[in-house]
MDAnalysis code that builds the backbone (N, CA, C; Angstrom):
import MDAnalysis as mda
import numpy as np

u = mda.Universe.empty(195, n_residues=65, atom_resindex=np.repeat(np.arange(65), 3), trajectory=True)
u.add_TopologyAttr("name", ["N", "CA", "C"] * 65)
u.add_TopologyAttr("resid", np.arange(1, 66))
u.add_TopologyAttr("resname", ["UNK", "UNK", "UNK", "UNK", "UNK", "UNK", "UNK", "UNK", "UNK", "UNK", "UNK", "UNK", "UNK", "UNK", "UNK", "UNK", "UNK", "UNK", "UNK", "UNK", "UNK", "UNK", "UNK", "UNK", "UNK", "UNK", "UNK", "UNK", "UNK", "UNK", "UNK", "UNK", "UNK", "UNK", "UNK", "UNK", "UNK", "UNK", "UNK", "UNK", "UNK", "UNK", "UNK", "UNK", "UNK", "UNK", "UNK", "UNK", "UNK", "UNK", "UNK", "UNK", "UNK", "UNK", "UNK", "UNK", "UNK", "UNK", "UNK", "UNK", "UNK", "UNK", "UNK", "UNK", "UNK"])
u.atoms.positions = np.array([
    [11.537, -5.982, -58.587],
    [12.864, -6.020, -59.157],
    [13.560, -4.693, -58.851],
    [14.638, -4.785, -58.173],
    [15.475, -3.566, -58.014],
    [16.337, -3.295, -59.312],
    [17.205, -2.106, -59.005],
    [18.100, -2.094, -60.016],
    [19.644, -2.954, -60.675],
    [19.924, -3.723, -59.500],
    [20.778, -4.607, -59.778],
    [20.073, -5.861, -59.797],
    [19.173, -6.150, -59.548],
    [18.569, -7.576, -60.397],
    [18.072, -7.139, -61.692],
    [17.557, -5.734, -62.236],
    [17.194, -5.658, -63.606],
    [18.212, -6.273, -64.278],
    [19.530, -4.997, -63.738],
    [20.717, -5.397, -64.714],
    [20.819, -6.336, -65.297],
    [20.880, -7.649, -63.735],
    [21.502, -8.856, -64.295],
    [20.394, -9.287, -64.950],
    [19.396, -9.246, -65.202],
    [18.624, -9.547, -65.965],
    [19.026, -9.450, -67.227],
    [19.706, -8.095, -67.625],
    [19.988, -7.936, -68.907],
    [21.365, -8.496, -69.435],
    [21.946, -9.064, -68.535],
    [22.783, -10.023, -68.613],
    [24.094, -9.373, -67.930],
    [23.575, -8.990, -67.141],
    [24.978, -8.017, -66.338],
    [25.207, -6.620, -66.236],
    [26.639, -6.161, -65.159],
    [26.764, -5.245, -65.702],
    [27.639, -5.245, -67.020],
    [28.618, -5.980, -67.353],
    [29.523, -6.135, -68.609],
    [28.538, -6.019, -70.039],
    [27.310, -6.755, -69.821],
    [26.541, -6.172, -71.176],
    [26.068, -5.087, -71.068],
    [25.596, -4.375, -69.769],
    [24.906, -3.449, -69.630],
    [26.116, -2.063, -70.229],
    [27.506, -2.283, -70.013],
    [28.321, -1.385, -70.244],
    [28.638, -1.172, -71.585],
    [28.345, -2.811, -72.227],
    [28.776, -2.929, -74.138],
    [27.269, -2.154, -74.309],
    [26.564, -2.060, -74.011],
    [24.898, -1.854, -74.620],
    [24.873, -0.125, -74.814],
    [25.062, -0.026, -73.066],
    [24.800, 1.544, -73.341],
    [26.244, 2.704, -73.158],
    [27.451, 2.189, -73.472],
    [29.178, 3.044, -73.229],
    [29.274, 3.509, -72.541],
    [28.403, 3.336, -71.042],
    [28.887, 4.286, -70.222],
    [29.896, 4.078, -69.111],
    [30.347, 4.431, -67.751],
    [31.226, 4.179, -67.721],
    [30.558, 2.876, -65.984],
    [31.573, 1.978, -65.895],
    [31.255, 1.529, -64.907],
    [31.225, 2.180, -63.668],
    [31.457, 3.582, -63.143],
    [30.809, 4.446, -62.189],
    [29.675, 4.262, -62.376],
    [28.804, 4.635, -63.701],
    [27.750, 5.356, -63.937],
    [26.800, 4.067, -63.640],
    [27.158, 3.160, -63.910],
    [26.391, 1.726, -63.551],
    [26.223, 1.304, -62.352],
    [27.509, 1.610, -61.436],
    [27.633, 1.695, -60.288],
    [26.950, 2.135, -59.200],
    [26.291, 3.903, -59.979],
    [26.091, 4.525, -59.477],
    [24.141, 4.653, -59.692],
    [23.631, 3.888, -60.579],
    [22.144, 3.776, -61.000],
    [21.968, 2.074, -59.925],
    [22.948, 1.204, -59.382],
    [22.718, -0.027, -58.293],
    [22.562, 0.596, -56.917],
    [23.670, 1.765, -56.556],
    [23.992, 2.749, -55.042],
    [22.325, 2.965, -55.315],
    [22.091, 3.935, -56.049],
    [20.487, 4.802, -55.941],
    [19.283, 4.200, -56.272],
    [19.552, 2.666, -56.330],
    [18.382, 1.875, -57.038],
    [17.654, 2.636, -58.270],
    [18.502, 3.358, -59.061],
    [17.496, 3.912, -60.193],
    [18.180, 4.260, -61.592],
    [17.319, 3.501, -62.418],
    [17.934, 3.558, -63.990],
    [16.908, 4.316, -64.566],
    [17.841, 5.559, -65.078],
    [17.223, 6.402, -65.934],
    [15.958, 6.079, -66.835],
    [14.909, 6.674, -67.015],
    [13.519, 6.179, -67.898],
    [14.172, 5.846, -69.535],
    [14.895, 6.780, -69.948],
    [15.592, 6.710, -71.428],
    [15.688, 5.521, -71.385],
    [16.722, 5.041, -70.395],
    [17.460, 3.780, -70.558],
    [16.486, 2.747, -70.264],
    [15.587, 2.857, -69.681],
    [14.479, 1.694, -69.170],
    [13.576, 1.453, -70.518],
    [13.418, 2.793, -71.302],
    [12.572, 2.311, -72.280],
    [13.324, 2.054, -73.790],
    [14.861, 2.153, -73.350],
    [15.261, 1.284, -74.414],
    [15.608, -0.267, -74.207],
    [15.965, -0.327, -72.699],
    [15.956, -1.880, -72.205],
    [14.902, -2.874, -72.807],
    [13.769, -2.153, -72.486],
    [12.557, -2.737, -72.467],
    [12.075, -3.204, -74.063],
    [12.495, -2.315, -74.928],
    [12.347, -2.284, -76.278],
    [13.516, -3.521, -76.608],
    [14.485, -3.510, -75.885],
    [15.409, -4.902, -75.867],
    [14.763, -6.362, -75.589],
    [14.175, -5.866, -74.213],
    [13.486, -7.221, -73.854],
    [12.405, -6.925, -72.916],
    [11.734, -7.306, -74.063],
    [9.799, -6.825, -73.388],
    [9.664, -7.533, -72.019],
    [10.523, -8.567, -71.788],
    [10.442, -9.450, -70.024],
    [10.532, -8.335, -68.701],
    [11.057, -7.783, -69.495],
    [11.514, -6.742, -68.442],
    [10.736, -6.256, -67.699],
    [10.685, -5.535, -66.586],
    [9.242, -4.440, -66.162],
    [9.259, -3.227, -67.081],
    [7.920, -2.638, -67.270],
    [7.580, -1.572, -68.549],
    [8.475, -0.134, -67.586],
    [9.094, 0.942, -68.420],
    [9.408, 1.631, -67.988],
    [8.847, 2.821, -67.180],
    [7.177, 2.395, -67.214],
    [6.654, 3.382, -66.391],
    [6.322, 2.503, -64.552],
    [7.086, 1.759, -64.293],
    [6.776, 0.340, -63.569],
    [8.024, 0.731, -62.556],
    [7.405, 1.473, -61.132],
    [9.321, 1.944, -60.551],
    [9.624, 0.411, -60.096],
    [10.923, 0.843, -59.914],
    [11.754, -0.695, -59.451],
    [11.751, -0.377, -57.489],
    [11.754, -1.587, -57.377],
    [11.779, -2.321, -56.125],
    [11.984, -1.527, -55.256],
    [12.093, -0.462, -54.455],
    [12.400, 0.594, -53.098],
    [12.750, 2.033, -54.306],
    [12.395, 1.881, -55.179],
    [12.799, 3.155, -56.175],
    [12.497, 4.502, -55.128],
    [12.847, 5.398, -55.351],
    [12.108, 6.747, -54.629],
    [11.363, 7.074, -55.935],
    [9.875, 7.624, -55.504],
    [9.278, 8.690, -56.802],
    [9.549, 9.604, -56.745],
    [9.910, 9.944, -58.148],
    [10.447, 11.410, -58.340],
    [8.734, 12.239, -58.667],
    [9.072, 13.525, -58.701],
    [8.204, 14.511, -58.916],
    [8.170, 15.109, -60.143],
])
């Protein structure tokens, strides 16, 4: 799962923007880099356990160091 199929997983970006206020750049900009912040992954996840666990990188993620 990349970062724009998580999204829509979580039912978009339009919920993803009511969920966490940020701005649609910033959403924009975690689909461009394939990567959603861990914060936000392990509150997703606490949303909906379906999800992949937040220690689980997404689909072409780069590992960080």
């Amino acid at each position: 799962m990349n970062a724009t199929e998580f999204i829509t997983a979580l039912g978009g970006r339009q919920k993803v923007l009511e969920i966490t206020k940020l701005t649609k750049g910033r959403i924009s900009q975690w689909e461009k880099e394939n990567h959603i912040p861990r914060a936000w992954r392990v509150a997703f996840y606490a949303m909906n356990p379906t999800l992949p666990a937040p220690d689980v990188p997404l689909k072409g993620e780069k590992e960080t160091v």
